[in-house]
ZADO-1210 file (C-alpha; in nm, 4 decimals, padded with zeros to 6 digits):
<atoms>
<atom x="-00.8283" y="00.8870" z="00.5482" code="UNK" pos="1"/>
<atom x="-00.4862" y="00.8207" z="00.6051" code="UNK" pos="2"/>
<atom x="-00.2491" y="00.7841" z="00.2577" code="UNK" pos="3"/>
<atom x="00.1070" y="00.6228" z="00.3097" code="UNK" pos="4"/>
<atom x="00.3996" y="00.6262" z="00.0523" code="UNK" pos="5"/>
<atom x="00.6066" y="00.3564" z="-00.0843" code="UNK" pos="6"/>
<atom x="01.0267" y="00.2803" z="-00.0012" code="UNK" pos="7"/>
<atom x="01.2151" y="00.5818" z="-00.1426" code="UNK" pos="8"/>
<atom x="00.9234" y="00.7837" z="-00.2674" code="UNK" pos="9"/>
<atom x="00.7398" y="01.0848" z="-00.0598" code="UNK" pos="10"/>
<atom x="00.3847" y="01.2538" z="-00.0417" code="UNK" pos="11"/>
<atom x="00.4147" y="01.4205" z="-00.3633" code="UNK" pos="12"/>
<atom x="00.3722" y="01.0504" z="-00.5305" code="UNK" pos="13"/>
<atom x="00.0362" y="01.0287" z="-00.3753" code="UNK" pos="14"/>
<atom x="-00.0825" y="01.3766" z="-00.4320" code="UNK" pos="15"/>
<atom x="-00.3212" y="01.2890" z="-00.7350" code="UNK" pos="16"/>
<atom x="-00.4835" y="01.0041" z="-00.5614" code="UNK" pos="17"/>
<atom x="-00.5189" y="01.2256" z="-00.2216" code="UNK" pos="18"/>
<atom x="-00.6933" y="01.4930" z="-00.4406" code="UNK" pos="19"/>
<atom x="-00.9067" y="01.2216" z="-00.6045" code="UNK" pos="20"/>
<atom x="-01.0145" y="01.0531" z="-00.2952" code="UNK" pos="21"/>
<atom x="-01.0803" y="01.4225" z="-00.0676" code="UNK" pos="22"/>
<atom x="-01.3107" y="01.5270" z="-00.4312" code="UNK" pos="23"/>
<atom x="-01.5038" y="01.2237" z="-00.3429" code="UNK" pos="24"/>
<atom x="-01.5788" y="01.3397" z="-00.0196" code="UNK" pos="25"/>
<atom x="-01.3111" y="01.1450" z="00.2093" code="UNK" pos="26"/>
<atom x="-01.1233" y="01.3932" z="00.4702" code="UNK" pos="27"/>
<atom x="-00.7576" y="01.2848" z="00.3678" code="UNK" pos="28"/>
<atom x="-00.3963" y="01.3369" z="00.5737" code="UNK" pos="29"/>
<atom x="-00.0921" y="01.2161" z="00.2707" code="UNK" pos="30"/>
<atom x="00.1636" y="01.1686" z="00.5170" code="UNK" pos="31"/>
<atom x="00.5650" y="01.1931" z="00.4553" code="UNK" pos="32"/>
<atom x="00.7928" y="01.0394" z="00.6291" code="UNK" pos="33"/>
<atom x="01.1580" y="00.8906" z="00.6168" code="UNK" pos="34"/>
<atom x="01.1047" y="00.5402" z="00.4189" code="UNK" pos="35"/>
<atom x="01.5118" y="00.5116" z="00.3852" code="UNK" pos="36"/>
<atom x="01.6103" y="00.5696" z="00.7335" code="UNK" pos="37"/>
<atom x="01.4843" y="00.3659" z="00.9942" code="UNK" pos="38"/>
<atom x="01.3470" y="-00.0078" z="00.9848" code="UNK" pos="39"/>
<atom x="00.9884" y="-00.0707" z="00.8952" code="UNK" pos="40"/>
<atom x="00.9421" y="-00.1191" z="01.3279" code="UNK" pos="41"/>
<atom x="01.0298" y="00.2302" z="01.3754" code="UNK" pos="42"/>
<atom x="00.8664" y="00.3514" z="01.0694" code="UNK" pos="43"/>
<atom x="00.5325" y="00.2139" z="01.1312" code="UNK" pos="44"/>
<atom x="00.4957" y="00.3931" z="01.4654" code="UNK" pos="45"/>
<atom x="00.6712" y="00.7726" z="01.2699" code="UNK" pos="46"/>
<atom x="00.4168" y="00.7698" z="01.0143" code="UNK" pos="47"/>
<atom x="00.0792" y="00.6222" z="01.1564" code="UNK" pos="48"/>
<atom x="00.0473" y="00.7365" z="01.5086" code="UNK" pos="49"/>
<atom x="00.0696" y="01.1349" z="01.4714" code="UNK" pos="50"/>
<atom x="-00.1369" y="01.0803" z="01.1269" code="UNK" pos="51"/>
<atom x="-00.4054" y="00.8996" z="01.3606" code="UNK" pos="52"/>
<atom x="-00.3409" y="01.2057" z="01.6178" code="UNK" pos="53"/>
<atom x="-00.4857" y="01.4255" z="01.3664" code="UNK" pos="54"/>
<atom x="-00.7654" y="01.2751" z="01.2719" code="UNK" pos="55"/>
<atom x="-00.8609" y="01.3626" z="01.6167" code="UNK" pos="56"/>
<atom x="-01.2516" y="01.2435" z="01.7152" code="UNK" pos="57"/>
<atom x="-01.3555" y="01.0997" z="01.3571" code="UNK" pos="58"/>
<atom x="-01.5887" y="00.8328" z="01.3527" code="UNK" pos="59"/>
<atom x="-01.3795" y="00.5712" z="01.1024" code="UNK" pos="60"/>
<atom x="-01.0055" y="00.5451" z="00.9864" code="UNK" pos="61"/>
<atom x="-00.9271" y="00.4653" z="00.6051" code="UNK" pos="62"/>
<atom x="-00.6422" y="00.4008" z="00.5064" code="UNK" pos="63"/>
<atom x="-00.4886" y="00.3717" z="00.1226" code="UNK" pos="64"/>
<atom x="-00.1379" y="00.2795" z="00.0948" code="UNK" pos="65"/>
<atom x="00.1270" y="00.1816" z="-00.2278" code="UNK" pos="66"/>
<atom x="00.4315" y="-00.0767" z="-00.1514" code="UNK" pos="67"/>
<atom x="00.5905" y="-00.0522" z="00.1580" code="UNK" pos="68"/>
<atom x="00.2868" y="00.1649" z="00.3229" code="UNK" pos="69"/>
<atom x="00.0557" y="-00.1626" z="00.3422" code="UNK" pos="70"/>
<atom x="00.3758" y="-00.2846" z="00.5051" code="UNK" pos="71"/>
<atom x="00.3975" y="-00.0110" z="00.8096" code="UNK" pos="72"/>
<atom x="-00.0119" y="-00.0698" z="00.8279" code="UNK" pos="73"/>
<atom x="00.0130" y="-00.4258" z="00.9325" code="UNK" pos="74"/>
<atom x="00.3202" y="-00.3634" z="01.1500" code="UNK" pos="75"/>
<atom x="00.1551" y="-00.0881" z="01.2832" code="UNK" pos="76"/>
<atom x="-00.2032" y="-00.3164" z="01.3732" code="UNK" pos="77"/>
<atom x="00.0040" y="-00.5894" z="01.4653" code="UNK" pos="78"/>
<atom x="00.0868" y="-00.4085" z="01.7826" code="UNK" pos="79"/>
<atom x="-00.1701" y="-00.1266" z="01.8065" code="UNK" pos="80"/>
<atom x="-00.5140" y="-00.2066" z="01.7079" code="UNK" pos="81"/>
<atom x="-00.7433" y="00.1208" z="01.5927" code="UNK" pos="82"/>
<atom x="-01.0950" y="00.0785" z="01.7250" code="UNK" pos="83"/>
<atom x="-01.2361" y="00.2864" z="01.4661" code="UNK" pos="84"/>
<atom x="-01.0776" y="00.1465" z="01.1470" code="UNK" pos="85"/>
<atom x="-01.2448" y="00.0989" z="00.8760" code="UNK" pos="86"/>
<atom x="-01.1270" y="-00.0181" z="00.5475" code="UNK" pos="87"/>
<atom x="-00.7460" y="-00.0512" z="00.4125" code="UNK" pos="88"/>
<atom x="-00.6637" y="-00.0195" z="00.0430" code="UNK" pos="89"/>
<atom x="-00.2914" y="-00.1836" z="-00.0483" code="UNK" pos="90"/>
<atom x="-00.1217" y="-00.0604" z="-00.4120" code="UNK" pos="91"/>
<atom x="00.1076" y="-00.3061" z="-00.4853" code="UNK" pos="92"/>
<atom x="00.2047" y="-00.4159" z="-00.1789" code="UNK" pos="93"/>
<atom x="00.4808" y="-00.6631" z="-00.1161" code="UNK" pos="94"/>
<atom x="00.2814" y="-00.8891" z="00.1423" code="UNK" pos="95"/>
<atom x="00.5052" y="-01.1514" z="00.0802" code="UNK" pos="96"/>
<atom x="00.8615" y="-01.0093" z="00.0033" code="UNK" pos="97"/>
<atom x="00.9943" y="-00.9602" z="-00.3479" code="UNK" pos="98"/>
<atom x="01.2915" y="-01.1177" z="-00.5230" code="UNK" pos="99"/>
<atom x="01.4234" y="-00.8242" z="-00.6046" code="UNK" pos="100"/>
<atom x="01.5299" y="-00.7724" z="-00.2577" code="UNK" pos="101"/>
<atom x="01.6817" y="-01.1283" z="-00.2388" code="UNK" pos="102"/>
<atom x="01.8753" y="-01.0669" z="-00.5656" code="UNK" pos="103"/>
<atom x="02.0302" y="-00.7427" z="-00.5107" code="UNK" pos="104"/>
<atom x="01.9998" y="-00.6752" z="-00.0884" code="UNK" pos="105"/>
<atom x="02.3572" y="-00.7609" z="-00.0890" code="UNK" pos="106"/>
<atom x="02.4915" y="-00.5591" z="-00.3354" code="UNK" pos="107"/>
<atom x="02.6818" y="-00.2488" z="-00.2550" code="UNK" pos="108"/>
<atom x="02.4909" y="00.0680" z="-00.2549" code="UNK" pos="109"/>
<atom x="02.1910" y="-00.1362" z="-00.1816" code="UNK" pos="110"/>
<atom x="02.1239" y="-00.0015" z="00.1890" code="UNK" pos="111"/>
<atom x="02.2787" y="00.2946" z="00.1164" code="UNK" pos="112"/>
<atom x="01.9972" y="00.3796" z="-00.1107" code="UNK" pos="113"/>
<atom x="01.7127" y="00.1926" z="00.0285" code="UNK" pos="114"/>
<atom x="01.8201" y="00.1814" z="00.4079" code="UNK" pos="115"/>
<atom x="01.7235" y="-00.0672" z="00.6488" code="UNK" pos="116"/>
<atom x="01.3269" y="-00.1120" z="00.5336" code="UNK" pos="117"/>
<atom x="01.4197" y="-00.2289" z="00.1875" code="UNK" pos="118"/>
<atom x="01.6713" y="-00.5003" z="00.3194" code="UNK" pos="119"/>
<atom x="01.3806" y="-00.6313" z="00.5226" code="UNK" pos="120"/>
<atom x="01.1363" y="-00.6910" z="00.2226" code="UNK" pos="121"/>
<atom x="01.2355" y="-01.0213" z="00.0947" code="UNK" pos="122"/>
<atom x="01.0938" y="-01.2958" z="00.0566" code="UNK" pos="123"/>
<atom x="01.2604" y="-01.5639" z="00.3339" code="UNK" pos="124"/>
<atom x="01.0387" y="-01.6054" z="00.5947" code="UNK" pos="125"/>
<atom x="01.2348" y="-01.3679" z="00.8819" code="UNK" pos="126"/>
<atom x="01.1343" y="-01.1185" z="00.6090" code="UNK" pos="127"/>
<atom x="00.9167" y="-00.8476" z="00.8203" code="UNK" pos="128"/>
<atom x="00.6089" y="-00.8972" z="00.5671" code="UNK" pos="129"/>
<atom x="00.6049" y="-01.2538" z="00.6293" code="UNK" pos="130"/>
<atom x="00.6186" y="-01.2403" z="00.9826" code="UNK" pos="131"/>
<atom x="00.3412" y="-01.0448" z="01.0564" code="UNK" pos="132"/>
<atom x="00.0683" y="-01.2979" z="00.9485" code="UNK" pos="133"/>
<atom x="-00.2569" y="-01.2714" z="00.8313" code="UNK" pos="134"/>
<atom x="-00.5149" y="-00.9560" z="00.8268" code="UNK" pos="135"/>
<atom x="-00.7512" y="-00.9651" z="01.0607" code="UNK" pos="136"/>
<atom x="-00.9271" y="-00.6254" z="00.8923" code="UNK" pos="137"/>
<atom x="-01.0741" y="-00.4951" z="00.6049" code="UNK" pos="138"/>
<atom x="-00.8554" y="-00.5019" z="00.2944" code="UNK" pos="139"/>
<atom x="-00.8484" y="-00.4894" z="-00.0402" code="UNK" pos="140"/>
<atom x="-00.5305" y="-00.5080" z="-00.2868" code="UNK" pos="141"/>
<atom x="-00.4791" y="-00.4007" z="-00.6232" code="UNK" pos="142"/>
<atom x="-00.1704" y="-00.5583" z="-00.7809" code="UNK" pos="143"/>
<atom x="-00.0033" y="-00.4141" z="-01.1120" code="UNK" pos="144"/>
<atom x="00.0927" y="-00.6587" z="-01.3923" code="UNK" pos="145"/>
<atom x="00.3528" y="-00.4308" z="-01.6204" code="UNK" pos="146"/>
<atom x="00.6755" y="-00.3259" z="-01.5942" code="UNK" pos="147"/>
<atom x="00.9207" y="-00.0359" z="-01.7370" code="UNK" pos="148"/>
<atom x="01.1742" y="-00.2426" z="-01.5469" code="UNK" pos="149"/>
<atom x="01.2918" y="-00.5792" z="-01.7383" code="UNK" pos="150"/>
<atom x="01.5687" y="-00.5908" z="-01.5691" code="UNK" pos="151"/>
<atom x="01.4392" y="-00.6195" z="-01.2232" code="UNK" pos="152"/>
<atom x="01.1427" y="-00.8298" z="-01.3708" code="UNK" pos="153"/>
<atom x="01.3495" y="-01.1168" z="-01.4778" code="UNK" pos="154"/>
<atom x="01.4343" y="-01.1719" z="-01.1227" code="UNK" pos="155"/>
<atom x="01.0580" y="-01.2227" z="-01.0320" code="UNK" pos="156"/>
<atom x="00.9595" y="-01.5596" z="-01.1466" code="UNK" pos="157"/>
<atom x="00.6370" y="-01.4445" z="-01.2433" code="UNK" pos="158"/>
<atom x="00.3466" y="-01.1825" z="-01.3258" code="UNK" pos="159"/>
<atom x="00.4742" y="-00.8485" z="-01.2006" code="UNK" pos="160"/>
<atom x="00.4724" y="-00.4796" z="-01.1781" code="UNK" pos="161"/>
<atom x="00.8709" y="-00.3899" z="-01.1943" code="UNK" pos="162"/>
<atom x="00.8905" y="-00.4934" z="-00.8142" code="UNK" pos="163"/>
<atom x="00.6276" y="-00.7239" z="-00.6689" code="UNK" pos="164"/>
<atom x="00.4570" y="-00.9693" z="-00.8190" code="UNK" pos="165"/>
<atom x="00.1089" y="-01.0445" z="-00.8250" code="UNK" pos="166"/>
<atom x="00.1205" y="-01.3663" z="-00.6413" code="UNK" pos="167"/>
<atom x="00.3395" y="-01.1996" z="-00.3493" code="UNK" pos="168"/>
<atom x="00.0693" y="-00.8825" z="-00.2981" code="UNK" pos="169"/>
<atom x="-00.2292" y="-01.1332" z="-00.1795" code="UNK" pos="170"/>
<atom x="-00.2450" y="-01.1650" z="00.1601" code="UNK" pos="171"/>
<atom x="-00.4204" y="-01.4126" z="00.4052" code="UNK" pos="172"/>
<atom x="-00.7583" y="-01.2640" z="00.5261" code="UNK" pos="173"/>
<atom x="-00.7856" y="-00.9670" z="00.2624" code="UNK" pos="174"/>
<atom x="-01.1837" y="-00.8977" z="00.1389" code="UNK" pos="175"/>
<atom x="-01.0909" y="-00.8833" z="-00.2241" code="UNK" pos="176"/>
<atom x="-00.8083" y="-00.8973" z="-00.4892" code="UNK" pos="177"/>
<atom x="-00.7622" y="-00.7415" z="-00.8427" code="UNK" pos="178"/>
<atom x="-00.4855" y="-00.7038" z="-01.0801" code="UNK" pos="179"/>
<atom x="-00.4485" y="-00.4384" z="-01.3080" code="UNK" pos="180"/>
<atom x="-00.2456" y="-00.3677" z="-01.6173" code="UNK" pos="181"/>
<atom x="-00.0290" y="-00.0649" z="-01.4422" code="UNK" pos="182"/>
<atom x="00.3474" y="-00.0786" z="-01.3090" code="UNK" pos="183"/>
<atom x="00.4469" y="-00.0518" z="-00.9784" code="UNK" pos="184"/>
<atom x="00.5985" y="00.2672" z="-01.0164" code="UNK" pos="185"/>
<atom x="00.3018" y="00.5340" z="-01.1003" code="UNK" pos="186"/>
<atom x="-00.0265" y="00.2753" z="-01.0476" code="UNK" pos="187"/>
<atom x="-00.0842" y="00.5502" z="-00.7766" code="UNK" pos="188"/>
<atom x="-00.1475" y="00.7823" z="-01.0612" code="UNK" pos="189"/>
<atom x="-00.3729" y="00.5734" z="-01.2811" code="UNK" pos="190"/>
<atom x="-00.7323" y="00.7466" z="-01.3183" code="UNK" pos="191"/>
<atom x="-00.8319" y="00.3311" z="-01.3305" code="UNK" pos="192"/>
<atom x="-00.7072" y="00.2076" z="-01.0099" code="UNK" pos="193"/>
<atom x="-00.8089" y="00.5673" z="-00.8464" code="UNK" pos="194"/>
<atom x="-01.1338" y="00.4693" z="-00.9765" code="UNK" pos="195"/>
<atom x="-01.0725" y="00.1528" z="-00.8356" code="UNK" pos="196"/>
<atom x="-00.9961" y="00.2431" z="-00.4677" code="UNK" pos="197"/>
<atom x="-01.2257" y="00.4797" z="-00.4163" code="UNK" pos="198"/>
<atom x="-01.4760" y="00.2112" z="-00.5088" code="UNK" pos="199"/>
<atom x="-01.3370" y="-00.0002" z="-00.2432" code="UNK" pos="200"/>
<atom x="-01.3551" y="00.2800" z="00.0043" code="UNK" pos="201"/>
<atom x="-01.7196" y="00.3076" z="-00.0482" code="UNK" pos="202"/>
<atom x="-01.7939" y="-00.0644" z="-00.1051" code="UNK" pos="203"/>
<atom x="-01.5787" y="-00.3055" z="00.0280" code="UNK" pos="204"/>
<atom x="-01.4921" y="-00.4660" z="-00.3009" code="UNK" pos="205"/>
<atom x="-01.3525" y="-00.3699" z="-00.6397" code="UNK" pos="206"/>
<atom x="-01.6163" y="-00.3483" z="-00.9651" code="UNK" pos="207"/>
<atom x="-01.5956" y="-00.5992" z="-01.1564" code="UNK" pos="208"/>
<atom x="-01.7379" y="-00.5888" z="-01.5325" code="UNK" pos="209"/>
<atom x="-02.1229" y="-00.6137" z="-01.3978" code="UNK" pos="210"/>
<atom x="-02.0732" y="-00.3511" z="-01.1375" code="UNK" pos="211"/>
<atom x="-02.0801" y="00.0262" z="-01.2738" code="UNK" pos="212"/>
<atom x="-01.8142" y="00.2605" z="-01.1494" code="UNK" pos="213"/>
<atom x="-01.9659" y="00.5344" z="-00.9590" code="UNK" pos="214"/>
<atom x="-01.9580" y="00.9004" z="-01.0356" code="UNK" pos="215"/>
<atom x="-01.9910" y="01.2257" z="-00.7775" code="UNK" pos="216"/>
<atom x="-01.8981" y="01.2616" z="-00.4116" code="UNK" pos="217"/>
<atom x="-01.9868" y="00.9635" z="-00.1822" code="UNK" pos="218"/>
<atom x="-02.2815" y="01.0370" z="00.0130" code="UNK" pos="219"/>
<atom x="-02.1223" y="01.0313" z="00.3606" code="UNK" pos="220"/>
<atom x="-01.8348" y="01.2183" z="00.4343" code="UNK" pos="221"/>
<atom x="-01.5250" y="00.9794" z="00.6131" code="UNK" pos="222"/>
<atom x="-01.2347" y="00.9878" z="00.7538" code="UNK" pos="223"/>
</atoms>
């Protein structure tokens, strides 16, 4: 099980979902890596390939991402496909771009703080996220629909999380879709949409109101 950060953020953000998802008896690498100073090209290949070195001879490859990690995952596949993958889970995940990067990419400061990755997650279609197509794996989204940000959500012309909205996280060919009332900032560290991906993981689709959460370590141990 491979866990990927968001733009700006780091492996401590998904600590408590890493813990959640190794309790329930997934093997899990939460990789680091640079988000602010190379492109998402560059990135992709940084933060996937030595995680997928590590995992070494294991039967199936997970991997759970927020933001900009479902972003290096389908860069990454788009060149290098992973025989052994098995199912992706995207937090928030701007699959089509976000306003937010149209409004303010140009202001000064912008790249400075974000770097070359964030000025490629907009919306226009030479954005990176909506060049790459659609998924031709196994994924399931969650997208958040609050925000601690009004600011930046008044320059999304709909539902959001602070930074994506939910229309922009669904992407062509994904297995199943489900929004959530969490922002895009610490939806990561909801016990609901852990609850949530780890029923994906084991699954392939999010519970809906018929369909009982499980409880206890999964009965097969992956990757």
């Amino acid at each position: 099980m491979i866990l990927l950060h968001g733009l700006g953020r780091s492996d401590g953000s998904m600590e408590k979902l890493a813990e959640a998802i190794h309790e329930a008896g997934y093997d899990t690498i939460n990789v680091d890596y640079p988000s602010t100073e190379y492109p998402i090209e560059t990135l992709a290949g940084r933060a996937i390939a030595p995680a997928l070195d590590r995992c070494g001879s294991a039967a199936e490859i997970n991997f759970v991402t927020h933001s900009m990690g479902g972003i290096l995952v389908r860069q990454y596949l788009s060149r290098v496909p992973i025989e052994n993958l098995g199912r992706v889970v995207m937090l928030g995940p701007p699959n089509n771009g976000s306003e937010v990067v149209d409004r303010l990419g140009d202001f000064p400061g912008f790249h400075f703080v974000l770097g070359d990755a964030g000025l490629q997650l907009g919306t226009g279609p030479m954005s990176i996220p909506n060049r790459l197509g659609a998924a031709n794996f196994d994924v399931g989204i969650i997208a958040g629909t609050r925000s601690i940000n009004p600011v930046l959500s008044q320059m999304i012309p709909a539902t959001d999380d602070g930074k994506v909205s939910v229309q922009s996280t669904r992407l062509e060919g994904m297995r199943d879709h489900i929004s959530m009332p969490v922002t895009h900032v610490f939806m990561m560290k909801s016990d609901a949409v852990i609850a949530q991906v780890i029923h994906y993981l084991r699954h392939g689709s999010f519970r809906r109101q018929e369909t009982p959460l499980e409880q206890g370590p999964a009965r097969t141990k992956l990757n």
